[in-house]
C-alpha positions, 0 to 999 in steps of 0.5 A: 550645637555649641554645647555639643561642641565643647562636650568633644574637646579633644585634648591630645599630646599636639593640640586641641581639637573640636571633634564630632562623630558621624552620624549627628546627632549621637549618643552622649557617651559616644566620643570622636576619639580614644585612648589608641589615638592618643597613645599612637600620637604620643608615641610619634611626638616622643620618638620625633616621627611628626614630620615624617609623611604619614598614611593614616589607615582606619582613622574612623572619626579623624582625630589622627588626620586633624592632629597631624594636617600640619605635616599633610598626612594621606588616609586610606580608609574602608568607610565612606562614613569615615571619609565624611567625617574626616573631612567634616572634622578638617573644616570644622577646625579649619584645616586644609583638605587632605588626601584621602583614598576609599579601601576598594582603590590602592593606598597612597605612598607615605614613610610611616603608617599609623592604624586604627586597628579594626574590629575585624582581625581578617580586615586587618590581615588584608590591609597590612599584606596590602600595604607589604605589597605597596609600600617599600620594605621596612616600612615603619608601621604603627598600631594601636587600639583598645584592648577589650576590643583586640583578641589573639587573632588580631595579635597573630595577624600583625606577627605575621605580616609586620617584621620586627615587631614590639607591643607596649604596655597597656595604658589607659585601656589602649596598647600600641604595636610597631613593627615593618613591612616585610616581602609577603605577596600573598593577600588573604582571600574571598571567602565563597559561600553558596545560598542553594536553591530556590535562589542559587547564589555564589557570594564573594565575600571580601575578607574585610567583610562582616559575617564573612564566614556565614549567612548572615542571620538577619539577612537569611531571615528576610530571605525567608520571608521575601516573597512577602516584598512588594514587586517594585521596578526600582530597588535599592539593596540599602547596607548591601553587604555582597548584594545577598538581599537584592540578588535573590530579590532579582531572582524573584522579580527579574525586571526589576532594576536593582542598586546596592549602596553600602559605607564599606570598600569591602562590602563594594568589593564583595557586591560587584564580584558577587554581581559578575559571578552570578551574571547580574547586573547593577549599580554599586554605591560606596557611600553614607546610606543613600547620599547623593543616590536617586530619589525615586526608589519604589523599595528600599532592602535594609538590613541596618548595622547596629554596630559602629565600629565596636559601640552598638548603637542605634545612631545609624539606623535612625539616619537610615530611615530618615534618609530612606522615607526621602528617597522614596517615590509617593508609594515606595515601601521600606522593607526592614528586618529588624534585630528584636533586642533594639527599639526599630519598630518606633524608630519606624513609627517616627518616620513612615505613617505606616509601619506594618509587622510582615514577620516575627522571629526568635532574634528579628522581625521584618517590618514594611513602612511606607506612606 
């Protein structure tokens, strides 16, 4: 383990900082920061903004939360991983607990805003309308990230919403944009999507959500092939996105009594707006897989990310089928569709005695794993 510590020495323009990643293990090639985060808190020390009260949007591993805890930032952030492993990252340099507010809840009050930028340029158009609602007009606001991962659209967006705005050069891979929060009330909004019949489902889908604009294809293939499920009494949707697996699962088994859990504030909000527009009740979880939930499930839905932010990995994955087998009952089954490209299956194999092949398609296959 303290190998592995000294590996994510994080050497930035303010201090250095031992920083770790969530989950735990992970890839080797895979840090706690990036040059985005180095490059915003270079620029805050050049321009003598330190001291300012600062609200850390998208802070995915809290590099910036632990440099700047000296002046007490807030965070606001999407991610119930990115609230762990901020606050993993404050104690494990011991460092005081800071403020920190999920995205499904309004942002804290600061005199400057410094973001991540995320992957999703829709993501960042809701955040920053947010922030031009909340925070007084003409506050400053920074963001930066790294530029294979930013397109025009995300440029667009911040054009649109920030007032005064200036790009810098690229250095090391990163660019960084400032710009001030200006009088558009305006947020951007849910995207409606209807899945006909046999289930008969209105989704709302959140503009932070992922694939918002579309069924998303490994879910529509375990739509396909869900009579297949075992009939369960207590259902968890795992990585629930707009709860599209557990509904039509309700759809078909009306007793069952379902729960959806997922990391993403907008995933939460897109869940319980889809639930309330179906007339369908359940338990909503904003959280890391299944920490913290009951550990009597009879099924487990999962559609699993293989994405973290902008790596493709299968870190998380791993940690969601370990944390499932422990949150079954004796004979509760996981039901997995899985991306082909991606060793899922032996991950599967590691972990559940048995693990059986429902079925095959081009891009997925649907794997049930149980004892």
């Amino acid at each position: 383990m303290q190998d592995a510590l000294i590996e994510q020495l994080c050497v930035s323009p303010i201090r250095s900082l031992q920083l770790q990643r969530r989950p735990y293990p992970h890839h080797p090639s895979l840090q706690a920061w990036d040059s985005a985060d180095l490059l915003l808190l270079n620029e805050l020390k050049q321009a003598d903004l330190l001291e300012r009260t600062s609200l850390l949007v998208n802070d995915q591993f809290g590099a910036l939360a632990c440099n700047l805890s000296r002046w007490q930032p807030r965070l606001w952030l999407d991610s119930a991983v990115e609230i762990l492993a901020c606050q993993h990252n404050l104690e494990l340099n011991q460092l005081a607990e800071l403020q920190m507010v999920a995205q499904h809840q309004l942002p804290p009050q600061a005199e400057q805003v410094l973001i991540k930028i995320p992957r999703s340029s829709a993501l960042l158009d809701w955040q920053l309308a947010v922030l031009n609602q909340q925070l007084p007009l003409g506050t400053q606001v920074w963001l930066a990230g790294m530029v294979k991962h930013l397109g025009r659209a995300h440029q667009q967006v911040i054009e649109q919403r920030l007032s005064h705005c200036f790009a810098s050069r690229i250095e090391k891979k990163a660019k960084f944009w400032s710009g001030r929060t200006q009088a558009q009330n305006s947020l951007p909004t849910n995207k409606l999507l209807r899945l006909e019949s046999p289930w008969q489902l209105a989704l709302h889908n959140h503009p932070g959500l992922y694939s918002r604009d579309s069924i998303d294809p490994g879910a529509r293939c375990l739509l396909e092939h869900l009579h297949l499920a075992p009939q369960a009494g207590k259902v968890l949707d795992l990585c629930a996105g707009n709860g599209i697996l557990g509904m039509a699962y309700q759809r078909l088994q009306p007793q069952a009594r379902l729960q959806y859990s997922d990391a993403s504030s907008a995933a939460l909000i897109s869940c319980q707006q889809s639930l309330a527009a179906n007339g369908l009740t359940g338990l909503c979880h904003h959280t890391d897989g299944l920490l913290h939930l009951d550990k009597d499930f009879e099924l487990i839905l999962c559609n699993p990310p293989f994405h973290q932010h902008n790596s493709v990995s299968t870190d998380t994955a791993k940690q969601l089928f370990t944390q499932a087998r422990a949150h079954l009952k004796p004979k509760g089954q996981l039901l997995v569709v899985a991306n082909r490209h991606l060793p899922y299956h032996p991950l599967l194999k590691s972990r559940y005695p048995k693990v059986k092949s429902l079925a095959k398609h081009p891009k997925f296959s649907l794997y049930l794993a149980g004892s």
